[in-house]
PDB file of N, CA, C and O in Angstrom, chain B, residues numbered from 101:
ATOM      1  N   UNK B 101      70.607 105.243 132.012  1.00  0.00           N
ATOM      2  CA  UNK B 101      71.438 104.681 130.959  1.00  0.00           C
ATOM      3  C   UNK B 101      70.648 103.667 130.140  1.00  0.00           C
ATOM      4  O   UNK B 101      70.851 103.537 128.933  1.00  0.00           O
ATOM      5  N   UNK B 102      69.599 102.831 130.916  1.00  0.00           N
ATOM      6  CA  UNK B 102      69.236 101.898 130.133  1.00  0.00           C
ATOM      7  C   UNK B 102      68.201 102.623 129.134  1.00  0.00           C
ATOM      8  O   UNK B 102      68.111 102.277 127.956  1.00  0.00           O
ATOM      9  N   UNK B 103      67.478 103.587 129.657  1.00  0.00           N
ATOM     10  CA  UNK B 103      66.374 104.558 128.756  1.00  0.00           C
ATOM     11  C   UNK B 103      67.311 104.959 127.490  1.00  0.00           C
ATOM     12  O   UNK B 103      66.859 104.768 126.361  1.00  0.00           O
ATOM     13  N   UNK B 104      68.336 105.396 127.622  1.00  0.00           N
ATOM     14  CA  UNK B 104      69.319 105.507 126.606  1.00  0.00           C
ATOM     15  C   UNK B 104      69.120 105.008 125.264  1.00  0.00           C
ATOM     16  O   UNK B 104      68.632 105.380 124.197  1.00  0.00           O
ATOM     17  N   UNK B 105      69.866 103.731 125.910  1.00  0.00           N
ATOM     18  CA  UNK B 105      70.034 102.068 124.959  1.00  0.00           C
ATOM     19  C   UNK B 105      68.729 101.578 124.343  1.00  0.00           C
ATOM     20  O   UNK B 105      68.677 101.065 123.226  1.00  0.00           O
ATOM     21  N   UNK B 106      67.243 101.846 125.472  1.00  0.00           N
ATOM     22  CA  UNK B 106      66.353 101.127 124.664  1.00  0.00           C
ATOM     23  C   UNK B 106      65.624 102.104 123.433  1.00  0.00           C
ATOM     24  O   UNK B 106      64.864 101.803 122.513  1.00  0.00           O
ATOM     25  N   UNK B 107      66.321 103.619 123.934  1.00  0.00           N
ATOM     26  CA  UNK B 107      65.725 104.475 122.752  1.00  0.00           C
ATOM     27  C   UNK B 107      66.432 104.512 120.763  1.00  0.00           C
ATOM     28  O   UNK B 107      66.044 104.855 119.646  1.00  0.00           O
ATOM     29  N   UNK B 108      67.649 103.901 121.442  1.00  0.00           N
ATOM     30  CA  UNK B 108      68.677 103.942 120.040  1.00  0.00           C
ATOM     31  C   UNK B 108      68.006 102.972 118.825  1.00  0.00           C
ATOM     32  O   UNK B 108      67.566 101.832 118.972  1.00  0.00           O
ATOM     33  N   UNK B 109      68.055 103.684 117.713  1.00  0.00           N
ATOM     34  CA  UNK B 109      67.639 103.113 116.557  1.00  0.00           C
ATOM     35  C   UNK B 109      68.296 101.854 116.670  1.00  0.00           C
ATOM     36  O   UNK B 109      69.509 101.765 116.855  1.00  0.00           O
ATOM     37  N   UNK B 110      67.392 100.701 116.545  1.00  0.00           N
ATOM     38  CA  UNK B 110      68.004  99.330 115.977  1.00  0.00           C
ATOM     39  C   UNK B 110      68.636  99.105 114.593  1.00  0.00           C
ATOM     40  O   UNK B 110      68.048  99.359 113.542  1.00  0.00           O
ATOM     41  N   UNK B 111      69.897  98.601 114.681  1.00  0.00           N
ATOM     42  CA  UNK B 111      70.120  98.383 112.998  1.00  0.00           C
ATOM     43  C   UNK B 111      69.490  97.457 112.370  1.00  0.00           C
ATOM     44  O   UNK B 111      68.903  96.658 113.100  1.00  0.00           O
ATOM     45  N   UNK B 112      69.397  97.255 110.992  1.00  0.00           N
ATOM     46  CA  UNK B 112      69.081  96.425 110.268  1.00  0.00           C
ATOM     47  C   UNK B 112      69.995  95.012 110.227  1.00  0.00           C
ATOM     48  O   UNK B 112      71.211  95.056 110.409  1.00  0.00           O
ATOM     49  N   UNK B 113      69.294  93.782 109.972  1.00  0.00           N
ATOM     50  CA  UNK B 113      70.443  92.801 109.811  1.00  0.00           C
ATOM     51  C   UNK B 113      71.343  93.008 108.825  1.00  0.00           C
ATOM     52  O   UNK B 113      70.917  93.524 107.792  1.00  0.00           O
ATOM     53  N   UNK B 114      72.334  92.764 108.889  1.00  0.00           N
ATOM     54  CA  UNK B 114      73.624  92.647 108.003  1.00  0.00           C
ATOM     55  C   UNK B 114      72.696  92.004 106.502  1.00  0.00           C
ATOM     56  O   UNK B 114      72.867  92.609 105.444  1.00  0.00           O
ATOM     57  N   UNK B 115      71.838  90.892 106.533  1.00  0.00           N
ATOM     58  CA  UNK B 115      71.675  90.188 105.457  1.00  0.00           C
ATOM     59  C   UNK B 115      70.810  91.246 104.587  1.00  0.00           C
ATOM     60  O   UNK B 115      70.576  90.918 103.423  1.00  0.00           O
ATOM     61  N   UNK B 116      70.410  92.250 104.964  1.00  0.00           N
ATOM     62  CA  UNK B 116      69.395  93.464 104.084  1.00  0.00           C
ATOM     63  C   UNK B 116      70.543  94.018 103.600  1.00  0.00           C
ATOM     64  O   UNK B 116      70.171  94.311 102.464  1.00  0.00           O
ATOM     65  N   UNK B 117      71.792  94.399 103.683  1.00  0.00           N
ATOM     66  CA  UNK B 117      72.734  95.080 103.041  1.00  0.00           C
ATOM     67  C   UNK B 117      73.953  94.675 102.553  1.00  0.00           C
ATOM     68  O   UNK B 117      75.068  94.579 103.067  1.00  0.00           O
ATOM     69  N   UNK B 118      73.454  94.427 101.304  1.00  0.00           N
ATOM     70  CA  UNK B 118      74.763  94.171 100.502  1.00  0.00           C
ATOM     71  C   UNK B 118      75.194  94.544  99.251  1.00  0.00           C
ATOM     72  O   UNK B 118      74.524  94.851  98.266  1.00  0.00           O
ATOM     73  N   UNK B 119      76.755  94.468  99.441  1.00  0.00           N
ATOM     74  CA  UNK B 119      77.643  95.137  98.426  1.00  0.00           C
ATOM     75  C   UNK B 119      77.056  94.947  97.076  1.00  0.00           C
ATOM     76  O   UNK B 119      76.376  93.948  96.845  1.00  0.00           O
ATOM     77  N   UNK B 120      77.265  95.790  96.230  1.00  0.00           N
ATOM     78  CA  UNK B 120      76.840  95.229  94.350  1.00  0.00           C
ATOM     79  C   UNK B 120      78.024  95.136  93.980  1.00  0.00           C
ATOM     80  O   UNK B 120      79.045  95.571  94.512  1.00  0.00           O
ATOM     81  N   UNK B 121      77.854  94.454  92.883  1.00  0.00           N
ATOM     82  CA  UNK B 121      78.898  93.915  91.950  1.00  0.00           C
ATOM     83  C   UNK B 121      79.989  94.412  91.692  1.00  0.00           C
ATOM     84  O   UNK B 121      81.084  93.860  91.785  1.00  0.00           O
ATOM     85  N   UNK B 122      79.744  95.555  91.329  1.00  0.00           N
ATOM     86  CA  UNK B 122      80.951  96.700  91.023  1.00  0.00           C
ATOM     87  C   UNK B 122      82.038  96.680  92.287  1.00  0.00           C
ATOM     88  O   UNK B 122      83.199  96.463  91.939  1.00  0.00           O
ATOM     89  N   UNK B 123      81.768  96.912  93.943  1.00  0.00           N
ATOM     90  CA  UNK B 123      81.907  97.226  94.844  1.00  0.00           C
ATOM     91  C   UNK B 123      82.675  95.773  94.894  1.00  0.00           C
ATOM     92  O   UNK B 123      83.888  95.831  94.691  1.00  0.00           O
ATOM     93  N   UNK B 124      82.040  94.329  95.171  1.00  0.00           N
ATOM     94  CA  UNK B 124      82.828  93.815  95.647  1.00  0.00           C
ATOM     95  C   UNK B 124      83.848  93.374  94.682  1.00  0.00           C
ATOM     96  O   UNK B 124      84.839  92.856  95.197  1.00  0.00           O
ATOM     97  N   UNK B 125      83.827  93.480  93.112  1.00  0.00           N
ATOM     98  CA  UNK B 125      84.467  93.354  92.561  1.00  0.00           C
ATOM     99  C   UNK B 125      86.195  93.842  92.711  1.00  0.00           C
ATOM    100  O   UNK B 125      87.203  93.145  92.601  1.00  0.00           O
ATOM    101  N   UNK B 126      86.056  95.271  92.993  1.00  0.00           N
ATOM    102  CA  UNK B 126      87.075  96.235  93.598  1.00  0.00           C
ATOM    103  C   UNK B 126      87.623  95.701  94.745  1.00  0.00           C
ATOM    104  O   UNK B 126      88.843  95.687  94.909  1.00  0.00           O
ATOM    105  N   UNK B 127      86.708  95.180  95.702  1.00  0.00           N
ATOM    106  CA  UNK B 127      87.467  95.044  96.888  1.00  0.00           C
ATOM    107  C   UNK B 127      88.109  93.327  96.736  1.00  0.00           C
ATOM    108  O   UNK B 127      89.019  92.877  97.431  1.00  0.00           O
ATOM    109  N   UNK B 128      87.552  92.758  95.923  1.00  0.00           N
ATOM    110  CA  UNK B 128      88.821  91.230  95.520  1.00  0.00           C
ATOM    111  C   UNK B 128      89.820  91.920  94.821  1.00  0.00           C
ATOM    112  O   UNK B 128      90.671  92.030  95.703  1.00  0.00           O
ATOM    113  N   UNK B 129      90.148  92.300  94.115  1.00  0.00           N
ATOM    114  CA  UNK B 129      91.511  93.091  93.439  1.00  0.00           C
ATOM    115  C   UNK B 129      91.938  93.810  94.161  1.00  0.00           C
ATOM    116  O   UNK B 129      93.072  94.243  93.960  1.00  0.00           O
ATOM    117  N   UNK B 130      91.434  94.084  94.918  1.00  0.00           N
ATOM    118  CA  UNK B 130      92.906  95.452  95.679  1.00  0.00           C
ATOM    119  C   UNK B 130      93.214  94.848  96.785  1.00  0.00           C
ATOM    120  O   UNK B 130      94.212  95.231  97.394  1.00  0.00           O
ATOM    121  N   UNK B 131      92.097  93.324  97.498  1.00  0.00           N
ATOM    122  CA  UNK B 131      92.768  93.033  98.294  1.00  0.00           C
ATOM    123  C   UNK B 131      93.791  91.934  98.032  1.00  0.00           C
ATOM    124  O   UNK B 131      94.402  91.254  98.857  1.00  0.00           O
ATOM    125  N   UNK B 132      93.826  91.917  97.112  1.00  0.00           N
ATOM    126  CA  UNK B 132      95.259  90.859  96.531  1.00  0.00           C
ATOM    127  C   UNK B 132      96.532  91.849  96.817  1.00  0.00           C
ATOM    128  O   UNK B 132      97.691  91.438  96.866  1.00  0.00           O
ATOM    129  N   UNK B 133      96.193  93.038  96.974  1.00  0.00           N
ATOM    130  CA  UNK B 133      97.237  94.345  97.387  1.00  0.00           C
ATOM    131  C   UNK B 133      97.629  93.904  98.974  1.00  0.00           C
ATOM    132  O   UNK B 133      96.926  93.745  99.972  1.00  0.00           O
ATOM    133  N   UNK B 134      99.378  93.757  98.686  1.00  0.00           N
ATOM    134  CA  UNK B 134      99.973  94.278 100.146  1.00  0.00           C
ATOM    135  C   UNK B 134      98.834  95.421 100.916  1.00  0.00           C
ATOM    136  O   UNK B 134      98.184  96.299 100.349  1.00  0.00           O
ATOM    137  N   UNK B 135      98.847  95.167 101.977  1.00  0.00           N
ATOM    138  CA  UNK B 135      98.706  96.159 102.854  1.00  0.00           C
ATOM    139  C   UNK B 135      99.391  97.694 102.727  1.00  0.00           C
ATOM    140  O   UNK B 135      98.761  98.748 102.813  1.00  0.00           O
ATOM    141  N   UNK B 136     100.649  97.572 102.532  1.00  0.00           N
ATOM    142  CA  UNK B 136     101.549  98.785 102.534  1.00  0.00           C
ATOM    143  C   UNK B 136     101.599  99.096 101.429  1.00  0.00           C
ATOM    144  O   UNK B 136     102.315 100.080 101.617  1.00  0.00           O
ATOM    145  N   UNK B 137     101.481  99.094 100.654  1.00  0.00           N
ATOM    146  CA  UNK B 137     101.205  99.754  98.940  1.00  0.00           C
ATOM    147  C   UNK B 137     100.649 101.231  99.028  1.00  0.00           C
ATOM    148  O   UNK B 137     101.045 102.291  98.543  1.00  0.00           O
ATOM    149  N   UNK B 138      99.664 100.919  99.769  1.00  0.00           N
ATOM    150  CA  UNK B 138      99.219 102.372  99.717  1.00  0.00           C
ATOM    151  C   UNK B 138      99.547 103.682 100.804  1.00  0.00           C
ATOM    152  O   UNK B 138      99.035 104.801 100.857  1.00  0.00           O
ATOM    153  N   UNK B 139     100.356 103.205 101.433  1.00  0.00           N
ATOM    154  CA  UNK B 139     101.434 103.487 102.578  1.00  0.00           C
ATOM    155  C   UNK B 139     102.490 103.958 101.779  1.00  0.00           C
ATOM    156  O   UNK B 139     102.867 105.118 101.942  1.00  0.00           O
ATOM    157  N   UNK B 140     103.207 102.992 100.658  1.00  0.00           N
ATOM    158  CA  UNK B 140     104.659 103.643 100.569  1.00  0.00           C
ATOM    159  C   UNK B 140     104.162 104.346  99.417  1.00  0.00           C
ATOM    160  O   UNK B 140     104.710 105.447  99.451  1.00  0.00           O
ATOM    161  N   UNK B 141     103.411 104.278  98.420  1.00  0.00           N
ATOM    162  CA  UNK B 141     102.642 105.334  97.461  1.00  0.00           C
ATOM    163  C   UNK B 141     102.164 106.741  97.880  1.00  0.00           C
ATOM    164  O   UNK B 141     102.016 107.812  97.292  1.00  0.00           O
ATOM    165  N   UNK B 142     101.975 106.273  99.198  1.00  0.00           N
ATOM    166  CA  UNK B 142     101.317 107.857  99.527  1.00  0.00           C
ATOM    167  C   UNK B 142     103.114 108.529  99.601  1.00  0.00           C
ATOM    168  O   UNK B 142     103.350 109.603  99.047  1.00  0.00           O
ATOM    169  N   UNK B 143     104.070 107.875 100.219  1.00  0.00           N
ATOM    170  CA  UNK B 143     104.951 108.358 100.964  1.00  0.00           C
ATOM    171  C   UNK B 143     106.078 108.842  99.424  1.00  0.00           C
ATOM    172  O   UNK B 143     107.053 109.545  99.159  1.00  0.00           O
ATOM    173  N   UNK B 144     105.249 108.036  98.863  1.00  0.00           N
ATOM    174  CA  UNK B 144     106.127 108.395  97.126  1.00  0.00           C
ATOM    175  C   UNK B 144     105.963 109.520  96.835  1.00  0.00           C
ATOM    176  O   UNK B 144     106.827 110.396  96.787  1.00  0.00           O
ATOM    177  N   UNK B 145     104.143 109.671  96.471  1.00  0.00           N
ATOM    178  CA  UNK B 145     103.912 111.399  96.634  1.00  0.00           C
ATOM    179  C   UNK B 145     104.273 112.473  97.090  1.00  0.00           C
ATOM    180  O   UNK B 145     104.218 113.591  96.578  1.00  0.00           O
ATOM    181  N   UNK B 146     104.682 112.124  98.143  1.00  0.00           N
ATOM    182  CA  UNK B 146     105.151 113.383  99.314  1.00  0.00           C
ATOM    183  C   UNK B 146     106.751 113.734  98.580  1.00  0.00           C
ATOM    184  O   UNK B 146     107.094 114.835  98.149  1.00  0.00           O
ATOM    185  N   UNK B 147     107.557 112.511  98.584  1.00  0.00           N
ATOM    186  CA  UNK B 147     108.716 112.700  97.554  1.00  0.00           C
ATOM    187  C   UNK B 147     109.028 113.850  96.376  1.00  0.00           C
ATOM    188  O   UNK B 147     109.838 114.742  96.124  1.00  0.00           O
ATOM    189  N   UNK B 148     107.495 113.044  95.676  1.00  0.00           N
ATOM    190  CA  UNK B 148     107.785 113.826  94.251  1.00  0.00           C
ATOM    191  C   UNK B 148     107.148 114.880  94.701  1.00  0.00           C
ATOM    192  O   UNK B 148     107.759 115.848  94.249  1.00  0.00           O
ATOM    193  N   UNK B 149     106.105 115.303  95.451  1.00  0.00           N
ATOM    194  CA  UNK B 149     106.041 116.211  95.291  1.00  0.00           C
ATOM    195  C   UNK B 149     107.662 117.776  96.096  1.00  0.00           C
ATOM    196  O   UNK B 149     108.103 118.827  95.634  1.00  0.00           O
ATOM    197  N   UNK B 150     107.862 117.180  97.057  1.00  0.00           N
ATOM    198  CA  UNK B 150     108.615 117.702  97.456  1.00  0.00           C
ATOM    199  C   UNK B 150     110.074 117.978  96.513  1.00  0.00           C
ATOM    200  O   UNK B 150     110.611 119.075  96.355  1.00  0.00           O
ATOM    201  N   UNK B 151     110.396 117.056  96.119  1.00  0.00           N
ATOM    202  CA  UNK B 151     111.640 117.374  93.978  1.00  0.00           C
ATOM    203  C   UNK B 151     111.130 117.979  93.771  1.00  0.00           C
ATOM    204  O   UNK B 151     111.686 119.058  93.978  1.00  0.00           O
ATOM    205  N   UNK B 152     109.630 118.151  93.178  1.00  0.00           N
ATOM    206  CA  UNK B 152     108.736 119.263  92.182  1.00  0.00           C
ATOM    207  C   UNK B 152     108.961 120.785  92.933  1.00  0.00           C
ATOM    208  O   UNK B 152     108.821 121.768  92.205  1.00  0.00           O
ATOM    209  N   UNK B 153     109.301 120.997  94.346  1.00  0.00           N
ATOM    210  CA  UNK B 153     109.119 122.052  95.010  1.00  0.00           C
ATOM    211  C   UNK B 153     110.153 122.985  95.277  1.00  0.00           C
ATOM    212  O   UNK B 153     110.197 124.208  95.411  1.00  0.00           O
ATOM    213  N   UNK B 154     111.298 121.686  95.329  1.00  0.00           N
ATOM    214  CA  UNK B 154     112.465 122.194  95.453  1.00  0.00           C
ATOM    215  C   UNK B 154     112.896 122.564  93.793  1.00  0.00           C
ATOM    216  O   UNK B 154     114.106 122.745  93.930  1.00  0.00           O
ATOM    217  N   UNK B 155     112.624 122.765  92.409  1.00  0.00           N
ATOM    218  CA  UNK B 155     112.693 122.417  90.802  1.00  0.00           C
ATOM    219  C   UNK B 155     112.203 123.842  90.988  1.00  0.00           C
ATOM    220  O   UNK B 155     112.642 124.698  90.221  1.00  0.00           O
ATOM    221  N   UNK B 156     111.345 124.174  91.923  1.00  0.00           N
ATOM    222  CA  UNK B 156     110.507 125.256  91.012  1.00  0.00           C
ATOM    223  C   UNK B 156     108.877 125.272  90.524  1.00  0.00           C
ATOM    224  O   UNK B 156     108.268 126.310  90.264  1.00  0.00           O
ATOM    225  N   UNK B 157     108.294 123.893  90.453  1.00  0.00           N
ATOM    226  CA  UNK B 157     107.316 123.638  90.217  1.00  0.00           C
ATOM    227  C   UNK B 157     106.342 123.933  90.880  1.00  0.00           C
ATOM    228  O   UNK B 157     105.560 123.165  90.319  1.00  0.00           O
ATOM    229  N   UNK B 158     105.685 124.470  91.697  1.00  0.00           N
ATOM    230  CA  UNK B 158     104.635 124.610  92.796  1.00  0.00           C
ATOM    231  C   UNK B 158     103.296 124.394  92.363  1.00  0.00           C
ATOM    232  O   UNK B 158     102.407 124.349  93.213  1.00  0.00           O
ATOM    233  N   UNK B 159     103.075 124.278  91.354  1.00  0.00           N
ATOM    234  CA  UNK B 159     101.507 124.101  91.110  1.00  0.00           C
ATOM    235  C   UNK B 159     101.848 122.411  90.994  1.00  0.00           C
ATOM    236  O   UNK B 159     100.811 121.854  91.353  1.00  0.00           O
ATOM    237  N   UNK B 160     102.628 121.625  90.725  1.00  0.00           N
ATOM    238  CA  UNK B 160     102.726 120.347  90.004  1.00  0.00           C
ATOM    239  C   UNK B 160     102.740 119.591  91.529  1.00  0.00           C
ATOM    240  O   UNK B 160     101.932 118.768  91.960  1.00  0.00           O
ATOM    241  N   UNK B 161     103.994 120.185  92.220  1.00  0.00           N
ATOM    242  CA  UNK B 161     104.188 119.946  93.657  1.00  0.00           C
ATOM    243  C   UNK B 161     103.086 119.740  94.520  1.00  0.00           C
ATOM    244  O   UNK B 161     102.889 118.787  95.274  1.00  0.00           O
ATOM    245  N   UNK B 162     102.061 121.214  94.231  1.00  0.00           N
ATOM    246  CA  UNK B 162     100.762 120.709  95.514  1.00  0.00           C
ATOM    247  C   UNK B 162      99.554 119.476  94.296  1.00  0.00           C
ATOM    248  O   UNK B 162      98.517 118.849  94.514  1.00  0.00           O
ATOM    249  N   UNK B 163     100.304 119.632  93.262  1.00  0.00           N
ATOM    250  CA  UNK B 163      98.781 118.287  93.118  1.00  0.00           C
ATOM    251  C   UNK B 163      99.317 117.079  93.083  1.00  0.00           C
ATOM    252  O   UNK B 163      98.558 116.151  92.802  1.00  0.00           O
ATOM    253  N   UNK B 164     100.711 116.795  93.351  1.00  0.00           N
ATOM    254  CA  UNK B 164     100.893 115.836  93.785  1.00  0.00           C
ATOM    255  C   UNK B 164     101.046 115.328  95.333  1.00  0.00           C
ATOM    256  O   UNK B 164     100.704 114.261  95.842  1.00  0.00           O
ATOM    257  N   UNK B 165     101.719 116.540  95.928  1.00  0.00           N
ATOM    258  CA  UNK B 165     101.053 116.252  97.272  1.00  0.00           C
ATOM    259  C   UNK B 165      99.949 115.897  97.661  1.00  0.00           C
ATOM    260  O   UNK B 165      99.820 115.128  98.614  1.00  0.00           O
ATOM    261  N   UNK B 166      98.883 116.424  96.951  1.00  0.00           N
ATOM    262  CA  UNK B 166      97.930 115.796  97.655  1.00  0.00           C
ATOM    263  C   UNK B 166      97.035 114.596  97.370  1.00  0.00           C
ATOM    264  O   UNK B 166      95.886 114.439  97.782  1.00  0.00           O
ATOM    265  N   UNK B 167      97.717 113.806  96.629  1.00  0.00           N
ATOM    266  CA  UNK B 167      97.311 112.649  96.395  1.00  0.00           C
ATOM    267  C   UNK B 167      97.633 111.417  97.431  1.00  0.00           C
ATOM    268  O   UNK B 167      97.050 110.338  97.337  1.00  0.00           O
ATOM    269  N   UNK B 168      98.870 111.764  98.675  1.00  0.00           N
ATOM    270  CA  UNK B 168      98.816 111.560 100.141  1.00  0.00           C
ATOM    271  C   UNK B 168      97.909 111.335 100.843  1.00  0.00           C
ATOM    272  O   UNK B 168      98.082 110.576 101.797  1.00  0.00           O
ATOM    273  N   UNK B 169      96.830 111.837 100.636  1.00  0.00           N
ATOM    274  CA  UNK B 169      95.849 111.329 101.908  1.00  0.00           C
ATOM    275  C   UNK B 169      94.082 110.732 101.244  1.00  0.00           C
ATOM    276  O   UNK B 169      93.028 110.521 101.844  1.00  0.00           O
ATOM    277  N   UNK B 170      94.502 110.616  99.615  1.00  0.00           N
ATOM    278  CA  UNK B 170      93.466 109.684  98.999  1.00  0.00           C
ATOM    279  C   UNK B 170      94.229 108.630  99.401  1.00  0.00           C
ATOM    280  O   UNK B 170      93.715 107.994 100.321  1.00  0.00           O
ATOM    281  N   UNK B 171      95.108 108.300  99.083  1.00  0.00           N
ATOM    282  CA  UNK B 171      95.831 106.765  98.832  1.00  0.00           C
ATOM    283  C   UNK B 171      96.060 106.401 100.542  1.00  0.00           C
ATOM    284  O   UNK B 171      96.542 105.287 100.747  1.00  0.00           O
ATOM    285  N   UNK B 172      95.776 107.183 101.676  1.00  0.00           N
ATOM    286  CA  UNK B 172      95.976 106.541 102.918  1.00  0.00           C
ATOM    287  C   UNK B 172      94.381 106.776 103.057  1.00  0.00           C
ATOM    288  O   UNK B 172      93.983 105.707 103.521  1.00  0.00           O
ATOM    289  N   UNK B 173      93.940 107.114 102.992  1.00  0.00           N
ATOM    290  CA  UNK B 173      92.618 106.419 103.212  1.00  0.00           C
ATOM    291  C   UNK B 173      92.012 105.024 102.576  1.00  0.00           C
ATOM    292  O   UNK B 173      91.219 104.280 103.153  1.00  0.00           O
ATOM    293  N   UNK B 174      92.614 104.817 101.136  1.00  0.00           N
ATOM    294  CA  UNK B 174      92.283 103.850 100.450  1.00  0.00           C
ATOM    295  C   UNK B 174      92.913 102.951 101.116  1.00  0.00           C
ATOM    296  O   UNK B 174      92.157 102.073 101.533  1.00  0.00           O
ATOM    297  N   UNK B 175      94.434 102.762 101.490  1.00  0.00           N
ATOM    298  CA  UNK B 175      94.817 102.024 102.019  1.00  0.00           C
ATOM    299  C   UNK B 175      93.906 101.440 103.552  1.00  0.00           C
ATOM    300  O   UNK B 175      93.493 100.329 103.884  1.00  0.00           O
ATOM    301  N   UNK B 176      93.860 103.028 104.324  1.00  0.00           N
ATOM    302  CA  UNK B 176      92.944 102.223 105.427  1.00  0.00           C
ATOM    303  C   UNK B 176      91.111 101.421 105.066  1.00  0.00           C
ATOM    304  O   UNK B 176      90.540 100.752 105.928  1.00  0.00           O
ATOM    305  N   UNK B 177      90.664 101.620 104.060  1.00  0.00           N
ATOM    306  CA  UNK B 177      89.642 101.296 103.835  1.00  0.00           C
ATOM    307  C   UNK B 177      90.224  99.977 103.620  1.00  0.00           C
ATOM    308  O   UNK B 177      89.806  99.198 104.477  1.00  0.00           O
ATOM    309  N   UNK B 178      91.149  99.352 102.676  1.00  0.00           N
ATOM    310  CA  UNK B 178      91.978  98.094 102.075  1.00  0.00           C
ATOM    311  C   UNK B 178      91.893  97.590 103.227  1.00  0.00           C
ATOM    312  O   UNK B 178      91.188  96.592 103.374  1.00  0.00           O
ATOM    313  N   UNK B 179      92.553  98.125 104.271  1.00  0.00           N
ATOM    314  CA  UNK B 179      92.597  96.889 105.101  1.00  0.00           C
ATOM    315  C   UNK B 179      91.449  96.979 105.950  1.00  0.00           C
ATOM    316  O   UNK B 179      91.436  95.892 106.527  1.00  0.00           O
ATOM    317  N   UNK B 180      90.336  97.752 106.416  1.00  0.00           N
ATOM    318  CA  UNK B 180      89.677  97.374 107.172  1.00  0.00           C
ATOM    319  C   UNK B 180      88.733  96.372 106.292  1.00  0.00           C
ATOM    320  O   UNK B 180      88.205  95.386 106.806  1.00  0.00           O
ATOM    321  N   UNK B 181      88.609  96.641 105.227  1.00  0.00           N
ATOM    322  CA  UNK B 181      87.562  95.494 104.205  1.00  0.00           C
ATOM    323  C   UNK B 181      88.540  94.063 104.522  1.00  0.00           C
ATOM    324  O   UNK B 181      87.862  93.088 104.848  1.00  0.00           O
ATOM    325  N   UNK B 182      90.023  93.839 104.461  1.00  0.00           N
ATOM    326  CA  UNK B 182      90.651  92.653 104.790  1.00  0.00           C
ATOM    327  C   UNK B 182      90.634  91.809 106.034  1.00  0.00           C
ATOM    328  O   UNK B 182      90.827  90.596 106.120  1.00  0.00           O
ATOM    329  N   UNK B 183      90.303  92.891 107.212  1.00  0.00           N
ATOM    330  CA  UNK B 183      90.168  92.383 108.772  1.00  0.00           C
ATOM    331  C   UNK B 183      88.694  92.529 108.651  1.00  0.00           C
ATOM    332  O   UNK B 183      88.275  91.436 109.033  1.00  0.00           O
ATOM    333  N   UNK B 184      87.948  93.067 108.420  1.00  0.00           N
ATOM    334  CA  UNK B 184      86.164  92.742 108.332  1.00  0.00           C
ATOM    335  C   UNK B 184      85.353  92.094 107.320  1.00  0.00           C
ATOM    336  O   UNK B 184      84.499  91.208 107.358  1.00  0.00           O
ATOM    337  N   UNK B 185      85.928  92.872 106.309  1.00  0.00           N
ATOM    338  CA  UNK B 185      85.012  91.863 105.613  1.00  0.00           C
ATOM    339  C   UNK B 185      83.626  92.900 105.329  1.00  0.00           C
ATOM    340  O   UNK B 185      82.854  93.171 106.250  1.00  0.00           O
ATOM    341  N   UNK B 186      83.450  93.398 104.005  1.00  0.00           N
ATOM    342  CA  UNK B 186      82.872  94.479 103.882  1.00  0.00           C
ATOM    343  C   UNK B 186      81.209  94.166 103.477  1.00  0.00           C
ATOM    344  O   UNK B 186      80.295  94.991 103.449  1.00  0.00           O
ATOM    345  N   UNK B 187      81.140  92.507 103.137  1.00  0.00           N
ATOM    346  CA  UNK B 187      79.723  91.843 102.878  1.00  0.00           C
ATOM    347  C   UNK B 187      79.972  90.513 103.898  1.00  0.00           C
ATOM    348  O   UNK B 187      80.277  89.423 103.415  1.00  0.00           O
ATOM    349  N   UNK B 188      79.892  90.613 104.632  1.00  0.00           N
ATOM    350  CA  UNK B 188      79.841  88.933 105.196  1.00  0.00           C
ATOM    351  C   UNK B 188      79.020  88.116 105.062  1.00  0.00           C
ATOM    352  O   UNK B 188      79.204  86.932 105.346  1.00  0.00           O
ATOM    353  N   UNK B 189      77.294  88.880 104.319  1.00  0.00           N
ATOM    354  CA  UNK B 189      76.228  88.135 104.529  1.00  0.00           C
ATOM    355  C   UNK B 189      76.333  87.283 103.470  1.00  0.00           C
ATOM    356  O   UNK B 189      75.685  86.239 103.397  1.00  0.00           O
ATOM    357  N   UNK B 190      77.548  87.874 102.172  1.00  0.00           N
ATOM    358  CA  UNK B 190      77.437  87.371 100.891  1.00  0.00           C
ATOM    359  C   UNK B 190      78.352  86.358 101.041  1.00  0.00           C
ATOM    360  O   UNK B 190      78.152  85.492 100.189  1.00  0.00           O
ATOM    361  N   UNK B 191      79.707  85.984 102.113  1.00  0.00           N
ATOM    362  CA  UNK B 191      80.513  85.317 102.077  1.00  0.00           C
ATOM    363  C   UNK B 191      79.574  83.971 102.757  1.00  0.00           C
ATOM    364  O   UNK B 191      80.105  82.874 102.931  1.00  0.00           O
TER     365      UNK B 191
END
């Protein structure tokens, strides 16, 4: 086990990698965002798309469905940048 551990690539320090401008710019504005925003948005989608399905619409229906699992990923990215902290070397 220890041959393992001493073979694994070492990472780099945190202070060699950091966010650019653009990047952390985004992540101060969205984290002024509730947490659940992108939770009940996704869950909005699923809504409309599901009206659109039951209407008749089916092409409108699946492209709004699937805008469900951008916006829950964004959301989980939102908050893991809020509990971590996506540059710390810069904070």
């Amino acid at each position: 086990m220890q041959d393992i551990l001493e073979r694994e690539p070492k990472s780099e320090p945190k202070s060699s990698q950091r966010e650019g401008p653009v990047a952390r710019s985004i992540e101060q504005q969205t984290a002024k965002l509730p947490s659940d925003t992108f939770l009940w948005a996704a869950l909005g989608s699923i809504g409309v798309s599901l009206v659109m399905a039951i209407a008749g619409d089916q092409k409108k229906a699946n492209f709004i469905g699937q805008w469900a699992p951008t916006l829950l990923i964004l959301g989980l990215y939102n908050k893991i940048v809020k509990l971590q902290g996506s540059d710390s070397a810069h904070a």
